[in-house]
DRENDO-1510 file (C-alpha; in Angstrom, 1 decimal, always signed):
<recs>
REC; n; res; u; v; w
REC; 1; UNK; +20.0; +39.3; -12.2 .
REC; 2; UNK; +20.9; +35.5; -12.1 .
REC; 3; UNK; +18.6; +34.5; -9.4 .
REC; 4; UNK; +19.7; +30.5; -7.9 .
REC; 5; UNK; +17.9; +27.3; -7.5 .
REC; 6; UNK; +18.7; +25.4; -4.4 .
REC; 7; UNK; +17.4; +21.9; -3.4 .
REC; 8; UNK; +14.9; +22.9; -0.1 .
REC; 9; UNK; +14.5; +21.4; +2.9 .
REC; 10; UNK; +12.0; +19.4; +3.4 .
REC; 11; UNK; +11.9; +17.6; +6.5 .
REC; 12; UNK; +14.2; +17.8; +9.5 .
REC; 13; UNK; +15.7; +14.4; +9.3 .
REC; 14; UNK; +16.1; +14.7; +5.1 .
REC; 15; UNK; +19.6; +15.7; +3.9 .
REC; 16; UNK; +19.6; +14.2; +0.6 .
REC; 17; UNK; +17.0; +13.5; -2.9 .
REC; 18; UNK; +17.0; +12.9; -6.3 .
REC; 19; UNK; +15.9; +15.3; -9.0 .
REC; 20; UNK; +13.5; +12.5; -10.5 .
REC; 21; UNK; +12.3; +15.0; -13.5 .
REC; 22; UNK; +12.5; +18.3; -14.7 .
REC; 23; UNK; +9.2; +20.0; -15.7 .
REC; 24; UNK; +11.4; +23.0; -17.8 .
REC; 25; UNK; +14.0; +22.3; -19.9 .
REC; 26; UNK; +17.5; +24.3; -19.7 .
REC; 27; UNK; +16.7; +27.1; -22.1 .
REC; 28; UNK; +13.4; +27.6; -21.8 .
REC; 29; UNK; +11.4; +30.4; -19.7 .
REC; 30; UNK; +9.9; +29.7; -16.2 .
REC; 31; UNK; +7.5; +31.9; -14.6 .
REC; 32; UNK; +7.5; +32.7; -11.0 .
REC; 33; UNK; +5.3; +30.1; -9.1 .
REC; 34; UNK; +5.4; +27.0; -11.9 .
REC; 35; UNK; +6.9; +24.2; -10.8 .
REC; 36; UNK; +10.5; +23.7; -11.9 .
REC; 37; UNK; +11.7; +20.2; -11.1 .
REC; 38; UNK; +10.6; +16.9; -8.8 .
REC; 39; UNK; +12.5; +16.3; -5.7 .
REC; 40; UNK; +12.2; +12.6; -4.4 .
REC; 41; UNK; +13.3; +11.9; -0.9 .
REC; 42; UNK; +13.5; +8.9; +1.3 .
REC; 43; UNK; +10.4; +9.8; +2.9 .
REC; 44; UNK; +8.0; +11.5; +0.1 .
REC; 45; UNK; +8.3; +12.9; -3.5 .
REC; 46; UNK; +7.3; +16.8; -3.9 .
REC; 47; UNK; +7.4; +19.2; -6.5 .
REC; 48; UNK; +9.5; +23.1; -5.9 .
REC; 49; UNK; +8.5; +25.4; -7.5 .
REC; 50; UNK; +10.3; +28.7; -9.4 .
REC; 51; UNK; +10.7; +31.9; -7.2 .
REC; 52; UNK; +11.4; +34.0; -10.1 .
REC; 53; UNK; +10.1; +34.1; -13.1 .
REC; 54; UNK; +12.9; +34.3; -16.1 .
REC; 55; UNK; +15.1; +31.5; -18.1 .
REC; 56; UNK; +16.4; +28.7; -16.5 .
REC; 57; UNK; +19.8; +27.3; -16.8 .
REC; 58; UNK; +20.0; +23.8; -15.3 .
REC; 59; UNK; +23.5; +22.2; -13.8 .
REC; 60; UNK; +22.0; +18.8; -12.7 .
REC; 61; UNK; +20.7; +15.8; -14.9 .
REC; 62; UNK; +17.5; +14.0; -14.1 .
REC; 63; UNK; +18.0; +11.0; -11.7 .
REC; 64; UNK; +20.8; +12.9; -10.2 .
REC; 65; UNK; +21.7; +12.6; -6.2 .
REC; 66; UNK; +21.8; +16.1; -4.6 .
REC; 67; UNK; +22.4; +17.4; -0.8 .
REC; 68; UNK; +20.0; +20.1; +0.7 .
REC; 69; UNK; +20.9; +23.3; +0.0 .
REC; 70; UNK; +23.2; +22.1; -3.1 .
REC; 71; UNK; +22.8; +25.1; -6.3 .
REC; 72; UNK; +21.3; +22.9; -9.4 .
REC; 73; UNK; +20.1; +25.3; -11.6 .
REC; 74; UNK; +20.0; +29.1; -12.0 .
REC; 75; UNK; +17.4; +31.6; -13.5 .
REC; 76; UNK; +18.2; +34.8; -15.5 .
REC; 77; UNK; +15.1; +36.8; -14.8 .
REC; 78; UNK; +16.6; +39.7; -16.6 .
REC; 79; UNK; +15.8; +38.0; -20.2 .
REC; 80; UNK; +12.4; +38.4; -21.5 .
REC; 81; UNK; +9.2; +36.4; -21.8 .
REC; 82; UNK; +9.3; +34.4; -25.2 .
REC; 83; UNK; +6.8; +36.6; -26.6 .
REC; 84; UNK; +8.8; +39.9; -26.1 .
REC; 85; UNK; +12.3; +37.8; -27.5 .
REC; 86; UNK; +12.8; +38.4; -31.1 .
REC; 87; UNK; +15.4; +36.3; -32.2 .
REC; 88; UNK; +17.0; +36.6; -35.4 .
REC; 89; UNK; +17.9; +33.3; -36.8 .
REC; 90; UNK; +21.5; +33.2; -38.0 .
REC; 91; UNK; +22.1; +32.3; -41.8 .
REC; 92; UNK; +22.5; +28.6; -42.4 .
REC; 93; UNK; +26.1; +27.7; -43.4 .
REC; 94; UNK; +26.6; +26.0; -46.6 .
REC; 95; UNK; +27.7; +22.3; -45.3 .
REC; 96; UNK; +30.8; +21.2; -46.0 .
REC; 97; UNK; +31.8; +19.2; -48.7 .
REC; 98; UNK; +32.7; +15.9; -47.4 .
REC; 99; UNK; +36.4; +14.4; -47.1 .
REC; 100; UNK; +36.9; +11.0; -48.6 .
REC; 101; UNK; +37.9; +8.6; -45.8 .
REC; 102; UNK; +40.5; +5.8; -46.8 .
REC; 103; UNK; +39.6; +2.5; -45.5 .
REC; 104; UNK; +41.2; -1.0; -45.8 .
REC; 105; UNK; +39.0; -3.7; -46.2 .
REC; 106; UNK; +39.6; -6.9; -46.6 .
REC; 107; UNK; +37.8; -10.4; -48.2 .
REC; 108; UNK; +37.4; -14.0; -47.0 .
REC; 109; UNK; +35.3; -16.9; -47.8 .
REC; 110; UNK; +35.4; -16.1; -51.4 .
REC; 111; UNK; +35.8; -12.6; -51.8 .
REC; 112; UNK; +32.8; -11.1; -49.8 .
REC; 113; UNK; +34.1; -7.9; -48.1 .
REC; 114; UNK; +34.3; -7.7; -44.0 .
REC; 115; UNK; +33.7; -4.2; -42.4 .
REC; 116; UNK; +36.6; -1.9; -42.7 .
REC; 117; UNK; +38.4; +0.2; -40.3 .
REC; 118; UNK; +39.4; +3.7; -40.9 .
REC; 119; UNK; +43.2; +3.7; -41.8 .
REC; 120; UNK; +44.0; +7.2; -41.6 .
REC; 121; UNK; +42.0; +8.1; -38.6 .
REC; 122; UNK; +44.3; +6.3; -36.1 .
REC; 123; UNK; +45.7; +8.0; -33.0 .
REC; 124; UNK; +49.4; +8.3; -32.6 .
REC; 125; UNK; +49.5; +6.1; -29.7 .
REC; 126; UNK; +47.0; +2.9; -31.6 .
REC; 127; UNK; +49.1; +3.3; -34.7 .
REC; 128; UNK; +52.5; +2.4; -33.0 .
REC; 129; UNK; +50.2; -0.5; -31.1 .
REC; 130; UNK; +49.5; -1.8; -34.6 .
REC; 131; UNK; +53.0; -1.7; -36.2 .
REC; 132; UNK; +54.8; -3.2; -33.1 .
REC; 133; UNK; +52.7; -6.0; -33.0 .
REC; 134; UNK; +51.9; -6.2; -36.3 .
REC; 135; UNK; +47.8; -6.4; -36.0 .
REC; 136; UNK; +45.4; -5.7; -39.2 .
REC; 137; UNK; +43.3; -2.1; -38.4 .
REC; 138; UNK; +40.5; -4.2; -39.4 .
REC; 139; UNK; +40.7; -6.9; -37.0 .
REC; 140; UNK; +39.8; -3.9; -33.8 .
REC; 141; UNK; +36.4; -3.3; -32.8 .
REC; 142; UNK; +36.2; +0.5; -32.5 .
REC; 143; UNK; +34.4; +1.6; -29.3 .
REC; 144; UNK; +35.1; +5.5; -29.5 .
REC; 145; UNK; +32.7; +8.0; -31.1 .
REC; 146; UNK; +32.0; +7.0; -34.6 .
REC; 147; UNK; +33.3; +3.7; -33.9 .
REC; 148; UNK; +36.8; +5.2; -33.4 .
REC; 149; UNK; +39.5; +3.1; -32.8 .
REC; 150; UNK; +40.8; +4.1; -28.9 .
REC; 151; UNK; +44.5; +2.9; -27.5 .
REC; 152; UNK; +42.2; +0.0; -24.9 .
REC; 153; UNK; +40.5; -1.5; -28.1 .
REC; 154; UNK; +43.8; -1.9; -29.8 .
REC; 155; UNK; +45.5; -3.6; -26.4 .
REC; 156; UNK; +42.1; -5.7; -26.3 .
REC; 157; UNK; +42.7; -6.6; -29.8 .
REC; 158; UNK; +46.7; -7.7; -29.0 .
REC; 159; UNK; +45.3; -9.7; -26.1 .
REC; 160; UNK; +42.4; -11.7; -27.7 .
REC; 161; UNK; +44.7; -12.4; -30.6 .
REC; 162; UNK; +47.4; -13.6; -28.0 .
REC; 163; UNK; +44.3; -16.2; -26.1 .
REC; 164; UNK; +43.1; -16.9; -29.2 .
REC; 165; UNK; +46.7; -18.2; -30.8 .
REC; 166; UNK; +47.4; -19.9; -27.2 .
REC; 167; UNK; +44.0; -21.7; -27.3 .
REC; 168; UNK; +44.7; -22.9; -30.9 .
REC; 169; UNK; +48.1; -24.7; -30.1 .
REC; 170; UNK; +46.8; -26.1; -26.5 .
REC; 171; UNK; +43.6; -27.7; -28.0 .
REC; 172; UNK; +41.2; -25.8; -25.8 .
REC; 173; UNK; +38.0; -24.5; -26.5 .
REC; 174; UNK; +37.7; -20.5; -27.1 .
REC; 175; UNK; +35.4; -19.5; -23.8 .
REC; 176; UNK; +33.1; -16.9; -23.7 .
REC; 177; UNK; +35.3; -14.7; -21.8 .
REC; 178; UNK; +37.8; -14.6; -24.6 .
REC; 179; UNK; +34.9; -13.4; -27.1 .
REC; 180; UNK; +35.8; -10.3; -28.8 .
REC; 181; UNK; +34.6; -6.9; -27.0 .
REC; 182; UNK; +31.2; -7.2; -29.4 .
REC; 183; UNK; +29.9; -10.3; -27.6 .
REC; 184; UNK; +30.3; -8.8; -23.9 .
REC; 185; UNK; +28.7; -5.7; -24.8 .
REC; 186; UNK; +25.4; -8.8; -25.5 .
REC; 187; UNK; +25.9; -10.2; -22.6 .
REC; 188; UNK; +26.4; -6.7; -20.8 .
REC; 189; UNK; +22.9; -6.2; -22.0 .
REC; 190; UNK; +21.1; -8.7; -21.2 .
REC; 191; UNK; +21.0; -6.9; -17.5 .
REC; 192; UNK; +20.5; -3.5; -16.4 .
REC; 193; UNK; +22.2; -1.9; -13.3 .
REC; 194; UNK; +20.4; +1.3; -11.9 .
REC; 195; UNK; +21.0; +3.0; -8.4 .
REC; 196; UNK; +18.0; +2.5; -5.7 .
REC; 197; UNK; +15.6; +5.5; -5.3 .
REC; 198; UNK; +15.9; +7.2; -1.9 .
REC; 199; UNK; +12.5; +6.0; -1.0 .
REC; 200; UNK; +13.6; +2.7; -1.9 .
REC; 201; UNK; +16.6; +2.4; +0.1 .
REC; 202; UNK; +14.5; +4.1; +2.9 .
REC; 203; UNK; +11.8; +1.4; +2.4 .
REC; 204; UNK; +14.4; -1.1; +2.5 .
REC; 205; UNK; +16.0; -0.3; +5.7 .
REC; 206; UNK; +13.1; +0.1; +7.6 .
REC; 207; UNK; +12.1; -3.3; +6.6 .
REC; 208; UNK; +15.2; -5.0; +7.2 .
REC; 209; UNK; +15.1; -2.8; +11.1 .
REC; 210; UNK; +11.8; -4.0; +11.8 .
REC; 211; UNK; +12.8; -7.0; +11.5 .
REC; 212; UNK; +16.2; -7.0; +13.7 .
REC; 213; UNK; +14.9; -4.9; +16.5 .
REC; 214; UNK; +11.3; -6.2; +16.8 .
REC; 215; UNK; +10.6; -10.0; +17.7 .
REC; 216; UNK; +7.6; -10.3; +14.8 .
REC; 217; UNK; +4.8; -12.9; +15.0 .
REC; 218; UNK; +1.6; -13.1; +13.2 .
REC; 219; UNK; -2.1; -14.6; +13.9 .
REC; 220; UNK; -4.2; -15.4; +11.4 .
REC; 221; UNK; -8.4; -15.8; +11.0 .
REC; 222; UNK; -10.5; -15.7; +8.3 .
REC; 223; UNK; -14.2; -13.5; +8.0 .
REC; 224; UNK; -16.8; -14.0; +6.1 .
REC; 225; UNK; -17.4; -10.3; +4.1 .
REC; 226; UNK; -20.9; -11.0; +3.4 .
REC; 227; UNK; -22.9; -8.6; +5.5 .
REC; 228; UNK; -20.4; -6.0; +4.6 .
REC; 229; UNK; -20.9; -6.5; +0.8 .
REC; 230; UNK; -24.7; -6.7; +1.2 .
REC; 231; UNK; -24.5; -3.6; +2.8 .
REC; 232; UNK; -22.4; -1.5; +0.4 .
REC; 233; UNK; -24.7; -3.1; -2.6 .
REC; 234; UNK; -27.8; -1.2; -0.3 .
REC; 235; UNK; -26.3; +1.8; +0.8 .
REC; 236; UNK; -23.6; +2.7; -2.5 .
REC; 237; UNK; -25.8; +4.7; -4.8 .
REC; 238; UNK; -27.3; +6.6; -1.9 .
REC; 239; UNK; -24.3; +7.2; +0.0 .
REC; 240; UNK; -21.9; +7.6; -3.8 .
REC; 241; UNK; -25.0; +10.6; -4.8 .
REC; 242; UNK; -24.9; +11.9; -1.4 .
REC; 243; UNK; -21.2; +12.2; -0.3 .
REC; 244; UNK; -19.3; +12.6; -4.0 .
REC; 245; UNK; -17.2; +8.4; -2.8 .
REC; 246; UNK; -17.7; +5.4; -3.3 .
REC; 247; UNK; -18.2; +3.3; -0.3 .
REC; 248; UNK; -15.3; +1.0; -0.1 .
REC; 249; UNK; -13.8; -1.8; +2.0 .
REC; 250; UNK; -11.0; +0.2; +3.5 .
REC; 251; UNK; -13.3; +2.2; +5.5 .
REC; 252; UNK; -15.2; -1.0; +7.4 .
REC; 253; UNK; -11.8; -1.9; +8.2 .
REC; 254; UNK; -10.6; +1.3; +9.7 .
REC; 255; UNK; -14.1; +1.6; +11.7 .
REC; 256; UNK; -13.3; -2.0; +12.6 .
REC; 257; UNK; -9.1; -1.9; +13.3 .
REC; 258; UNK; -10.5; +1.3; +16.1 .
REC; 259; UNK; -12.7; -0.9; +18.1 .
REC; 260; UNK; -10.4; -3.3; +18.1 .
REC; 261; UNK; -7.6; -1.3; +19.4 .
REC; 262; UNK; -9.9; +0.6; +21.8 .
REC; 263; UNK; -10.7; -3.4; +23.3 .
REC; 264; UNK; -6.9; -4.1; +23.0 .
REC; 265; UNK; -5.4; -0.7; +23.8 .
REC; 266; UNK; -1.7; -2.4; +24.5 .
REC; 267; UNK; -1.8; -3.1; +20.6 .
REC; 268; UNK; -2.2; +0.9; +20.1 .
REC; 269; UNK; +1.0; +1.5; +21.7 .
REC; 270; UNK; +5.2; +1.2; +21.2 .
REC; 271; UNK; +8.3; +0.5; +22.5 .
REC; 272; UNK; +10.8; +3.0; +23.1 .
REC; 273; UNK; +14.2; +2.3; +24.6 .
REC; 274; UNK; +12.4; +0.7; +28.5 .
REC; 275; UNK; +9.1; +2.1; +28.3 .
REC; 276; UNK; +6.0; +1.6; +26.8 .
REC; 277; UNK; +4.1; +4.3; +25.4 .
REC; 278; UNK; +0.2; +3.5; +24.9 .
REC; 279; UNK; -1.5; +5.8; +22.4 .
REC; 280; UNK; -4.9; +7.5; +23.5 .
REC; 281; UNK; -5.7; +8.9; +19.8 .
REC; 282; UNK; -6.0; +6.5; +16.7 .
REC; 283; UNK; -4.5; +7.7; +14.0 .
REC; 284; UNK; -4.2; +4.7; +11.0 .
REC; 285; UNK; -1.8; +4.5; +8.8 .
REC; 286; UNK; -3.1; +3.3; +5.4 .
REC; 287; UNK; -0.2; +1.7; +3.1 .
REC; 288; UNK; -0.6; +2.6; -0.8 .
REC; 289; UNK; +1.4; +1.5; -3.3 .
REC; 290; UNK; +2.8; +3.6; -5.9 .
REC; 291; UNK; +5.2; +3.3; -8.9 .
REC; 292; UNK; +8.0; +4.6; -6.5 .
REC; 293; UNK; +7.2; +2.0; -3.8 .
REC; 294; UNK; +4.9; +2.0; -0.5 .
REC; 295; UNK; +4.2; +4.5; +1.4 .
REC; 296; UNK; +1.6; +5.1; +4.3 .
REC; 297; UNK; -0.2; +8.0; +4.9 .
REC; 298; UNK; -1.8; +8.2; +8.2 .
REC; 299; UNK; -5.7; +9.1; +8.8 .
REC; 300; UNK; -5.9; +11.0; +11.9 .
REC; 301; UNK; -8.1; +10.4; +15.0 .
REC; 302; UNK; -10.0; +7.6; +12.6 .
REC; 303; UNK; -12.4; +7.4; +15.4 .
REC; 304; UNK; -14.1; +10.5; +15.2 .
REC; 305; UNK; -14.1; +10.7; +11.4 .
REC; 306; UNK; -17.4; +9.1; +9.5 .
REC; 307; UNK; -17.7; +6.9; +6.8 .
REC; 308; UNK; -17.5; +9.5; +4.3 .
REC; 309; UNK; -14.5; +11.5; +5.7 .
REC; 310; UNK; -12.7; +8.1; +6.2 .
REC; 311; UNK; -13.4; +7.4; +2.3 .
REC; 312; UNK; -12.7; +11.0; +1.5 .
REC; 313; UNK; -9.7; +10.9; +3.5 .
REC; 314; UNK; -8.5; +7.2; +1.7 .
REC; 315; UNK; -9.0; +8.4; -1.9 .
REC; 316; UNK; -7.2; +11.7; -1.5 .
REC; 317; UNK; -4.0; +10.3; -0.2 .
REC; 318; UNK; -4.3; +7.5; -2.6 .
REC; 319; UNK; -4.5; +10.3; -5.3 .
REC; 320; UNK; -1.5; +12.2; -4.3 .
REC; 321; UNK; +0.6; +9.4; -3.5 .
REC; 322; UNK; +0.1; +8.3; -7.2 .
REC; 323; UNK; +1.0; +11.7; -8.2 .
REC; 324; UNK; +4.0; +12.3; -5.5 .
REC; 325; UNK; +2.1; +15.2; -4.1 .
REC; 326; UNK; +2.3; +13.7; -0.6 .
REC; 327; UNK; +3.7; +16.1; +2.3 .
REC; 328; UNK; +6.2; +14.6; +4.9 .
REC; 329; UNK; +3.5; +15.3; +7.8 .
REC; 330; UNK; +1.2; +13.1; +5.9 .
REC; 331; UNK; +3.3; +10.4; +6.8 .
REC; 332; UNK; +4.6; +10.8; +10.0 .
REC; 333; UNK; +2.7; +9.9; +13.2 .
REC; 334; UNK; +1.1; +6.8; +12.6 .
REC; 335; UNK; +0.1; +4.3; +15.7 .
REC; 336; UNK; -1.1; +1.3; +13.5 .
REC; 337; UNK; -1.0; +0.4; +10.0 .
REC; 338; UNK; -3.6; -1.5; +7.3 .
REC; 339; UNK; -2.5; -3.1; +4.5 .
REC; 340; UNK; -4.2; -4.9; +1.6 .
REC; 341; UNK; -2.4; -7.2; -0.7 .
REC; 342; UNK; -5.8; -8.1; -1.9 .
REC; 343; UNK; -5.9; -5.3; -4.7 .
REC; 344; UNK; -3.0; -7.1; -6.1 .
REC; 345; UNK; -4.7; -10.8; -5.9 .
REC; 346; UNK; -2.9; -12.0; -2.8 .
REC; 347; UNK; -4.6; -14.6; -0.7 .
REC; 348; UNK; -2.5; -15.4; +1.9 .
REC; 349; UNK; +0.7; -13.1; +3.3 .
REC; 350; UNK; +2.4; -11.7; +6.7 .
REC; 351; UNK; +2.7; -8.1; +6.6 .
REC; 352; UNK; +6.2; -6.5; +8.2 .
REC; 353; UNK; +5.8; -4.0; +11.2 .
REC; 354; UNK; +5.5; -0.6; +10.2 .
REC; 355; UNK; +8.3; +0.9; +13.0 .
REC; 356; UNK; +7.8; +2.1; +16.0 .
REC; 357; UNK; +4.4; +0.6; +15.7 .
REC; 358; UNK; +3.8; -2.6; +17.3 .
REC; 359; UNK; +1.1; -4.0; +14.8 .
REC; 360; UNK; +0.0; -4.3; +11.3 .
REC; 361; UNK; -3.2; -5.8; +9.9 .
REC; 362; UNK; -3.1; -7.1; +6.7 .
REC; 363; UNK; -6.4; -7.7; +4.5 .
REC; 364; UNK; -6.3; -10.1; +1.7 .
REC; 365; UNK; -8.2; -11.1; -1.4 .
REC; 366; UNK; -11.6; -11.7; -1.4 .
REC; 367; UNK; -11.8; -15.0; -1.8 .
REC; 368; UNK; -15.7; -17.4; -1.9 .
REC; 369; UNK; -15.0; -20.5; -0.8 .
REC; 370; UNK; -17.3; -23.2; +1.1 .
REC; 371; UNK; -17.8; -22.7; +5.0 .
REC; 372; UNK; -19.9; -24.3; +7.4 .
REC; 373; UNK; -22.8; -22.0; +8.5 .
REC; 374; UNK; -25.5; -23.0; +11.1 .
REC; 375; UNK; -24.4; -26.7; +10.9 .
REC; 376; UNK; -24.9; -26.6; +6.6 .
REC; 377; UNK; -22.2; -25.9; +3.8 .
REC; 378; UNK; -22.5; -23.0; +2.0 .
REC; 379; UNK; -20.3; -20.7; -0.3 .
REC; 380; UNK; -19.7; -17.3; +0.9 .
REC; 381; UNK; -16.7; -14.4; +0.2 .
REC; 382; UNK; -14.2; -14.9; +2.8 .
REC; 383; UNK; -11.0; -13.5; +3.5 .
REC; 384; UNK; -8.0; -14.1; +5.5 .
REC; 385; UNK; -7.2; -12.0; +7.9 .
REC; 386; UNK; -3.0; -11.3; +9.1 .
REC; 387; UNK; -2.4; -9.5; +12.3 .
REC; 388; UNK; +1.7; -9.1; +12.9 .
REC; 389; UNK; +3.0; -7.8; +15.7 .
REC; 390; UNK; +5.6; -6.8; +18.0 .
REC; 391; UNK; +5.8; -10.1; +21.0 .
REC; 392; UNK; +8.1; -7.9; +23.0 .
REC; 393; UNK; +4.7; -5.8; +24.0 .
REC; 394; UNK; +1.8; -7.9; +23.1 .
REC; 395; UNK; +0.9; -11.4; +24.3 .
REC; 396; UNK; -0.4; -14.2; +21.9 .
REC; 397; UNK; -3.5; -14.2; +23.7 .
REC; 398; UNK; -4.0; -10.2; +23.4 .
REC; 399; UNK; -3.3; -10.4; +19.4 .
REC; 400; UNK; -5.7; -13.0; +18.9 .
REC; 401; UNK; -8.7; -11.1; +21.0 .
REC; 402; UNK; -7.6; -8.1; +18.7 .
REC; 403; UNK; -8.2; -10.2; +15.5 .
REC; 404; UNK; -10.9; -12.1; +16.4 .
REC; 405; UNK; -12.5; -8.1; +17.4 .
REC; 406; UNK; -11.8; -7.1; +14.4 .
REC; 407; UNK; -13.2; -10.1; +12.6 .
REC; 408; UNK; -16.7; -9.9; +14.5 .
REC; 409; UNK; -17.2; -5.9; +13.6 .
REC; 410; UNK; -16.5; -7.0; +9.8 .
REC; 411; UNK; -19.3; -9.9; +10.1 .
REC; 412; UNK; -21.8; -8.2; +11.8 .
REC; 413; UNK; -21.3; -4.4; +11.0 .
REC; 414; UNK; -23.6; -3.5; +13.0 .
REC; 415; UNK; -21.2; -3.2; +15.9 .
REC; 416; UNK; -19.7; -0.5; +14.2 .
REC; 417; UNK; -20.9; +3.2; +14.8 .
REC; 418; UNK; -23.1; +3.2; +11.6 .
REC; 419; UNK; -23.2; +6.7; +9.8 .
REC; 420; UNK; -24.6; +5.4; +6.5 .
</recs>
C-alpha cells in the first residue's frame, strides 16, 4: 500500500516551509516513528516524523518551498525491511568499447595546440550557424553537458566575433562585457545568490513593522556587575552540584527585568488598535541566536519560577533552538523581551521592539572600565545597559525609572527574591 507524506500543519497562521534536510534518502527504508525530513517555517524549525514504516520515495529536493498539505514524498510499506530483501545483483555489462571522436584543433603562437571542439558532435541547428557565418567549431565555448556545443553558445560566439571585429576598426578598448562566456561565468562566481529562509523573511518583516508602526526610543545606563559576579563565584559550585546548571547572568536579569516591570507595570503592557492592554503575568521572552537566525522563546510567569528553574528553563530553549526542536507555543506569548549582544562582544547597541511588545532590554558585554566609587577611582566590570521602547505607551520618564530599577537589583542583588 503506498502510504503519502504530506507537509503538516503546524501553527494556525503557517501556510508555507521549506524542507531544510532529509534524514532518509529516496530508496532507503523508514520505520514508523523515525523522523523523515526537517520542516522550517517562518516561525520555528521541527522535525515530522514517518507514520508508516516501509521505503520512501521522495518528490521534493532539500531547500525546496512547499504549501501545507502539499504530497512530497510517498512510502511503500508493502516492501520489506532490508534485512528480509534479498536482492540479486544483476551481471555487470561488459563496457563498451569506446568510439573515436574526431576533433579539429588548431595551432598558434608557434604551433602549440589550443583546445579542440568536437566536429562531428554538432546539432543540426549549430552546424548551419557555423557554415552561414562562417565561424571555426573551435572558436565556441561549449556550455552543454560534456562541454557540448548548444545553438546560444554558437549565436554568442557570432556576436562576440561581430563586437570584437567592430571594436578593432573603431579603436576601442574590448570591455569586460564583451569577454567571451568563460570570463562571466568568473565574474558570475565571485557572488552567490540563494533565496531567504522563511524564518528569515519572517525575522525581516517583523523588524522592518516594528519599526513603521511603533515610534522606538531607547535609554541607556550602565551597572556595575560586581556584586552579581562575586556572588555567582560563592554560590556556583554549590548551586551547579545541587541543581545539575550553572548559575548564569541571564537569570539575575530576568529576576531583575520582573521587578522592574512589577514597579513600571505600563512597560508590561501593548498597544492594540485604541487600547492598551497591561499584562498581570510576566512571561519573558529570551532572544537566542541560532544558525537559522533569532528566535525568542518565552519563560513563562518568570516571577514565580527560582533561580534554578529560570536557568533550567534558559538552557533548554537554548538547546533546542540550536537543534530546531523548538514548538511554535514556545514562542508565542511573550510580554517583554531580553537580549544580549554581549555573548557576541558587543559593547554598545539599540535593540528593535519585539512586536506587540512595547519594550526590549538589551544587556551588553561585560566590560571593566574605571568608575568613581565613594568619591575614589577604581576599576570594576560594568556594562551598558539599552532599554527601547514603544513612546506611543510609555513616557521618557517611566523608561528611565524602569532602567534605573533594573540597574539597582543587578548592583545590589540583594533586592532580588534570593533562592540561592
Amino acid at each position: 500500500m503506498i502510504v503519502e507524506v504530506k507537509v503538516p500543519s503546524v501553527g494556525e497562521s503557517v501556510t508555507s516551509g521549506v524542507v531544510s534536510a532529509w534524514h532518509k534518502k529516496s530508496g532507503e527504508f523508514v520505520n514508523e516513528g523515525e523522523p523523515l525530513f526537517a520542516l522550517e517555517t517562518d516561525k520555528v524549525s521541527t522535525d515530522i516524523v514517518a507514520d508508516k514504516s516501509g521505503v520512501l520515495e521522495t518528490k521534493v529536493p532539500e531547500g525546496q518551498e512547499v504549501k501545507i498539505g502539499e504530497v512530497i514524498a510517498i512510502i511503500d510499506d508493502a516492501k520489506q525491511t532490508p534485512e528480509q530483501k534479498k536482492e540479486e545483483k544483476p551481471p555487470k555489462k561488459a563496457p563498451e568499447p569506446r568510439k573515436k571522436q574526431e576533433t579539429i584543433s588548431a595551432s598558434v603562437d608557434g604551433g602549440i595546440p589550443e583546445a579542440s571542439a568536437p566536429a562531428t558532435n554538432l546539432s543540426p541547428s549549430v552546424r548551419r550557424i557555423v557554415e552561414e557565418q562562417r565561424i571555426e567549431p573551435e572558436e565556441i565555448t561549449g556550455t552543454g553537458p560534456g562541454g557540448r556545443v548548444t545553438k546560444t553558445d554558437a549565436l554568442a560566439a557570432v556576436e562576440n566575433r561581430s563586437k570584437t571585429d567592430k571594436k578593432t576598426q573603431t579603436g576601442e578598448p574590448q570591455r569586460s562585457a564583451d569577454l567571451p562566456a568563460a570570463t562571466s561565468a568568473e565574474t558570475e562566481a565571485r557572488f552567490t545568490r540563494k533565496r531567504m529562509s522563511p524564518l528569515r523573511r519572517k525575522i525581516a518583516q517583523q523588524l522592518v513593522m516594528a519599526q513603521h508602526t511603533a515610534a522606538i526610543l531607547t535609554t541607556f545606563n550602565e551597572c556595575d556587575m560586581n556584586a552579581v559576579q562575586e556572588l555567582r563565584r560563592s554560590k556556583q559550585d554549590e548551586f551547579t552540584k545541587k541543581h545539575g546548571v550553572k548559575l548564569g547572568l541571564m537569570s539575575f536579569f530576568v529576576k531583575a527585568a520582573v521587578e522592574a516591570l512589577k514597579a513600571v507595570p505600563v512597560v508590561n503592557g501593548r498597544i492594540e488598535g485604541d487600547d492598551f492592554i497591561e499584562n498581570h503575568f510576566y512571561d519573558i521572552g529570551v532572544a537566542v541566536g541560532t544558525e537559522r537566525g533569532l528566535v525568542v522563546p518565552v519563560v513563562r510567569d518568570a516571577d514565580k519560577k527560582s533561580f534554578a528553574d529560570l536557568e533550567h528553563d534558559i538552557a533548554d530553549y537554548a538547546t533546542k533552538a540550536r537543534d530546531g526542536k523548538l514548538k511554535l507555543e514556545d514562542l508565542q506569548g511573550g510580554t517583554f523581551t531580553i537580549t544580549n549582544g554581549g555573548v557576541y562582544g558587543s559593547l554598545f547597541a539599540t535593540p528593535i521592539l519585539n512586536p506587540p511588545q512595547s519594550g526590549i532590554l538589551g544587556m551588553h558585554k561585560i566590560m571593566p572600565r574605571p568608575v568613581a566609587v565613594d568619591g575614589k577611582v577604581q576599576v570594576r566590570p560594568m556594562m551598558y545597559l539599552a532599554f527601547s521602547y514603544d513612546h506611543r505607551a510609555i513616557d521618557g520618564k517611566e523608561a528611565v525609572t524602569f532602567l534605573i530599577k533594573v540597574k539597582e537589583c543587578i548592583e545590589d542583588p540583594k533586592k532580588l527574591p534570593l533562592d540561592l
